[in-house]
C-alpha positions in Angstrom: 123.4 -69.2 85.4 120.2 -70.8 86.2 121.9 -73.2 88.5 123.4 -69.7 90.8 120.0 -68.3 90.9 118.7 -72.1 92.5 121.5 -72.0 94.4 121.4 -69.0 96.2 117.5 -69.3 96.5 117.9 -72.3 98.6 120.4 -71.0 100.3 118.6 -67.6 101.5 115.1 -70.3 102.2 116.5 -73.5 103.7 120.2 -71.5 105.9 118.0 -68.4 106.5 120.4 -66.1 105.3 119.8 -63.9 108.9 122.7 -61.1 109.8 123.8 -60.9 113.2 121.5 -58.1 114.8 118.3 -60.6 114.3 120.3 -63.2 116.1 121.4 -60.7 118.5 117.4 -59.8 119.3 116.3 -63.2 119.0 119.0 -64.0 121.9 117.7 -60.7 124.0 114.1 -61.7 123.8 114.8 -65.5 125.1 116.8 -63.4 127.9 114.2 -61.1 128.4 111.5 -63.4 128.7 114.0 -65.8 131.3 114.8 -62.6 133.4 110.6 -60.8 133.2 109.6 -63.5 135.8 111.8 -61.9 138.6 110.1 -58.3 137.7 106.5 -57.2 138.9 106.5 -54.4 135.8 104.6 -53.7 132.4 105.6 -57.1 130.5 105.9 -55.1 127.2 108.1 -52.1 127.9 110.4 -54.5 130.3 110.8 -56.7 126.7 111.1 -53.7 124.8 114.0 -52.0 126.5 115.7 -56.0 126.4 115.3 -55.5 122.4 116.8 -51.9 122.3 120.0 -53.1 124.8 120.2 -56.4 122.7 121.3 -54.5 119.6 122.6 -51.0 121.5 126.1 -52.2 121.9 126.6 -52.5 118.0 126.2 -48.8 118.1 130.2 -48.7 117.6 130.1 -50.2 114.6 128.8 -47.6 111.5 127.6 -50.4 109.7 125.6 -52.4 112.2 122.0 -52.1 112.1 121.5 -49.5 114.2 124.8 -47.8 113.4 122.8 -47.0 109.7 119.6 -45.9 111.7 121.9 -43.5 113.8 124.9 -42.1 111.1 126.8 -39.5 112.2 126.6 -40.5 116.4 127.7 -44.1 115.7 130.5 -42.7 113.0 132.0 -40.9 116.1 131.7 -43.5 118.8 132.9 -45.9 115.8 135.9 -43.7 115.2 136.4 -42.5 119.1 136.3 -46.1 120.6 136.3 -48.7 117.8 134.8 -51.8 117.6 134.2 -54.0 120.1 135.8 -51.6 123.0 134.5 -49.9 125.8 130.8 -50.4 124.1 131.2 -53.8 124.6 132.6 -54.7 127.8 130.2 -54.8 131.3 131.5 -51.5 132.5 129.5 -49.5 129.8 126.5 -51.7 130.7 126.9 -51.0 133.9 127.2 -47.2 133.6 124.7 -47.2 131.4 122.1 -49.1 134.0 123.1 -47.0 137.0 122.2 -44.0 134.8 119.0 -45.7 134.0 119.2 -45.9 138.1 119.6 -42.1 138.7 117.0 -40.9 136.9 114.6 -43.3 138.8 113.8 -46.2 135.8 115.1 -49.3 137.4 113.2 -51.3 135.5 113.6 -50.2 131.9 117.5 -50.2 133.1 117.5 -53.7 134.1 115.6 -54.8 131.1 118.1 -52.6 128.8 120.7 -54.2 131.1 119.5 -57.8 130.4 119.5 -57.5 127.1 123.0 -55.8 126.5 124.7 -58.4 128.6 122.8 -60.9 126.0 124.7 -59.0 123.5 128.5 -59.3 124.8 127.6 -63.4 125.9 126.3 -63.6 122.0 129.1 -61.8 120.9 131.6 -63.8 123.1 130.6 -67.0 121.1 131.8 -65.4 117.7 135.4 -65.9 116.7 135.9 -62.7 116.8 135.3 -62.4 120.7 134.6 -59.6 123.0 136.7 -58.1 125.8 133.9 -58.5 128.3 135.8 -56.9 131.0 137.4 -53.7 129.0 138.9 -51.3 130.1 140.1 -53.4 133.1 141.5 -56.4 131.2 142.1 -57.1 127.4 141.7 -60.2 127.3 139.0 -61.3 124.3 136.4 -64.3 124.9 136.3 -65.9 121.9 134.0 -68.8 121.0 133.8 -70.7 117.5 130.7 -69.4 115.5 131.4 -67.0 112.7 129.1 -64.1 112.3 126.3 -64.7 109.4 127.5 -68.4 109.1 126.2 -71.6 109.3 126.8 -72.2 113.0 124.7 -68.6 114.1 122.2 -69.9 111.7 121.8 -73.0 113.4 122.2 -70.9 116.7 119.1 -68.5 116.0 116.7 -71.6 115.1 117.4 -73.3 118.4 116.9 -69.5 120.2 113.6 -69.1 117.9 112.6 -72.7 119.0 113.8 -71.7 123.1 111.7 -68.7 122.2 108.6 -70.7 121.2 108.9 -73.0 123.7 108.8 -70.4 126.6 106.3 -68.6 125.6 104.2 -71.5 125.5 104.8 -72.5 128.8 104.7 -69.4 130.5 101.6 -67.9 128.8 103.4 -64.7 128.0 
C-alpha cells in the first residue's frame, strides 16, 4: 500500500502528471510570443487572446477544460459536431478570424488565430490526429504522442524550456 502511494507521488512530481489543455497553452504562448514580434499592439492582450484560441478549439469536447467552464454550449457543439470536426480543422479558424476581421479587431483575431492554429498542429502530433482541413478533406494528421503520456510530458518541458528561453532573449 505504502509502496502505491510512493509510487504515484513520484509519478505526479518527477512525469508532471499535466493534462493536455496545459500543454495546449504552454504550446500557444511559445507561438504567441514567436508570432508578437510581427505585431506593433498591446503585448498582453495580443498573448492573451493566443491563450484563449490555444484551448478554444477543445470547446467540442464536454469534458475538456473549457468544455466544464462552459456546460450546456460545449454539450451542444459536442453533440452537433463531435470531436475533433469542423472545430478543429483551419476553416473554423479561419471564419472565426475574419469575424474577428469584421468587427474591426485584427489584432486580437490574429492572436486568437495564432494560437488556435497552435492547437490543431499540437493536436496533429497526438495519435489520435486531427482533420486539419475539414470539411474539405477527411483525411486525419496523426503524429505518435499519446494525450497525458509520457511523450507530451516530455513535449511540455521542452515548450516550457523554448518558453524560458525566449523570453529571456527577447526581454518580453
Amino acid at each position: 500500500m505504502t509502496d502505491f502511494w510512493l509510487r504515484n507521488f513520484l509519478n505526479n512530481l518527477i512525469l508532471l502528471n499535466f493534462m493536455m489543455y496545459r500543454t495546449h497553452l504552454a504550446f500557444g504562448l511559445l507561438a504567441g510570443l514567436i508570432a508578437i514580434n510581427y505585431f506593433n499592439t498591446n503585448k498582453y492582450i495580443f498573448i492573451a487572446a493566443v491563450l484563449f484560441g490555444s484551448i478554444f478549439a477543445d470547446i467540442d469536447e464536454s469534458g475538456s477544460y473549457i468544455g466544464k467552464r462552459t456546460g450546456f454550449l460545449s454539450w451542444a457543439i459536442e453533440f452537433l459536431f463531435g470531436h475533433r470536426g469542423i472545430f478543429h480543422s483551419l476553416l473554423l479558424a479561419s471564419l472565426l478570424f475574419l469575424g474577428f476581421v469584421a468587427f474591426g479587431y485584427v489584432v486580437l483575431g490574429a492572436g486568437f488565430l495564432v494560437g488556435y492554429v497552435s492547437h490543431l498542429i499540437a493536436d496533429a502530433l497526438t495519435v489520435g490526429g486531427v482533420r486539419m482541413f475539414y470539411p474539405f478533406s477527411k483525411h486525419v494528421i496523426r503524429g505518435f504522442i499519446r494525450t497525458d503520456g509520457l511523450l507530451e510530458r516530455i513535449f511540455f518541458i521542452l515548450v516550457l524550456f523554448a518558453i524560458v528561453y525566449n523570453v529571456i532573449k527577447t526581454g518580453f
